[in-house]
N, C-alpha and C positions, 0 to 999 in steps of 0.2 A: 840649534840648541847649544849651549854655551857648557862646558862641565863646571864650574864651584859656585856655589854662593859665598856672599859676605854680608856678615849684618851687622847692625848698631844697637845696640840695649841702650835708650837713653833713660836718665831717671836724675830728674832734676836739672841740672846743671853738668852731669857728668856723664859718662861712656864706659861701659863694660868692654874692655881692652882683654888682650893674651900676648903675652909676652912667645912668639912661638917656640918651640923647641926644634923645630926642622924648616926644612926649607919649602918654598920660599918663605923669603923675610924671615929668617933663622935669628933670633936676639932680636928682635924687635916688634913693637905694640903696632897690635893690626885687631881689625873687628872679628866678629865669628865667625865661623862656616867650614866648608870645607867641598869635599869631591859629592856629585849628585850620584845616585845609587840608579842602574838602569830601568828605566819604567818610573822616576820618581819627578816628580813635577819642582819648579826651586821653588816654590813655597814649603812643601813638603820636605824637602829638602834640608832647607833653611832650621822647620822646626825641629827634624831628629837631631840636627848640626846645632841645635842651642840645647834639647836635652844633653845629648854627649859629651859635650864641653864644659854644662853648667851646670847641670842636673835639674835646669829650670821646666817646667809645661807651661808654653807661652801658647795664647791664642790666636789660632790667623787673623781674626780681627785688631788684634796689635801690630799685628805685619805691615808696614807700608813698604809698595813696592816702587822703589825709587829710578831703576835701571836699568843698564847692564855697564859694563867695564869693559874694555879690551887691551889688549897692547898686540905691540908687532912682536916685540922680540923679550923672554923671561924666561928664569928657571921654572916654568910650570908646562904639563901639559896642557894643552887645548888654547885657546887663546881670548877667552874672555869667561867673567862671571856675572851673576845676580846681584845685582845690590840692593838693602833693605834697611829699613830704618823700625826699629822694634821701641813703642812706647810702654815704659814698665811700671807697673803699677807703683805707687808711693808707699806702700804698706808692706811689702815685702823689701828684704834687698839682700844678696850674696855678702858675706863676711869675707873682706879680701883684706890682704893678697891669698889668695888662694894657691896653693901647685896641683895639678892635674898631668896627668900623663902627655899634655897636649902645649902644656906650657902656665905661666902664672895666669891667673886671672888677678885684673885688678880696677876699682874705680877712676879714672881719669877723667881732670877737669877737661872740659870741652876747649875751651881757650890753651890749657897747655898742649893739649893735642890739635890743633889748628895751629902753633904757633911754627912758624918757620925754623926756628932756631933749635928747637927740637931736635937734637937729633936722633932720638931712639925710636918715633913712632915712623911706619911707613911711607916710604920718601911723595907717594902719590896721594895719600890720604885729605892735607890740606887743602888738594886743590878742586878733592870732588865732595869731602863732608859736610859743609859751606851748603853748598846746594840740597842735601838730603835733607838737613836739620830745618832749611826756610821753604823751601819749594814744596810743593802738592803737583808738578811737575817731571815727568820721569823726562831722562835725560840718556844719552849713552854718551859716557868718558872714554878716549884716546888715550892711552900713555904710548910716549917713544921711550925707548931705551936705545941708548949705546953704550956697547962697553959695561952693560949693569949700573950705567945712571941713568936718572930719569933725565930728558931734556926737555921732554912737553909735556902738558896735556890739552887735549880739546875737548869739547861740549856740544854738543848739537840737542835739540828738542825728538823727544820719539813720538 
């Protein structure tokens, strides 16, 4: 068992982002989530980690579960998380930018968060959010680090 999740609020065209306030990816746009609480399943997970960041009640049937994530080497404990892809209703939507104790919340186009050149969102994100947004395929993402850069990622089917 893996300890954080990470998720995607998509809604339309865009991505529910946080700009973090700590580490990892300290100053930069990354999905939701956080540390799994002992006994707590990462769907479960996932949903207390989107009330307490958003103040949103998302249904597990929003949930898709897309994966897991690892890397060898990073400022976090344990070494891999959940990943999920969260469809958000069209009728509702957060007012952002928002500041939270946990960082900005903000809508970001999907394309600028995909775009390579980017460089304030999460240096591994383009290479696995591609795949959550098209696929109905879970997947498990690779990241290498050296030195606190990304140098790969891989994919494999689960």
């Amino acid at each position: 068992m893996y300890t954080y999740t990470l998720g995607f609020i998509k809604q339309d065209n865009h991505i529910l982002m946080i700009n973090r306030n700590k580490k990892p990816w300290q100053g930069c746009w990354n999905g939701l989530g956080g540390k799994l609480i002992e006994g707590e399943s990462p769907l479960e997970g996932m949903i207390r980690e989107i009330r307490e960041e958003t103040g949103l009640d998302v249904s597990s049937q929003r949930i898709k579960d897309c994966g897991i994530l690892t890397w060898n080497t990073f400022e976090a404990s344990g070494q891999g998380l959940y990943l999920f892809l969260i469809d958000w209703d069209q009728q509702v939507r957060i007012d952002t930018p928002l500041h939270t104790t946990e960082g900005i919340l903000d809508w970001k186009p999907i394309d600028w968060i995909l775009d390579f050149d980017t460089i304030g969102v999460a240096h591994n994100i383009p290479y696995f959010l591609p795949h959550l947004l098209r696929s109905e395929t879970r997947y498990h993402f690779h990241c290498i680090f050296e030195d606190k850069r990304l140098i790969k990622v891989t994919k494999e089917l689960l």
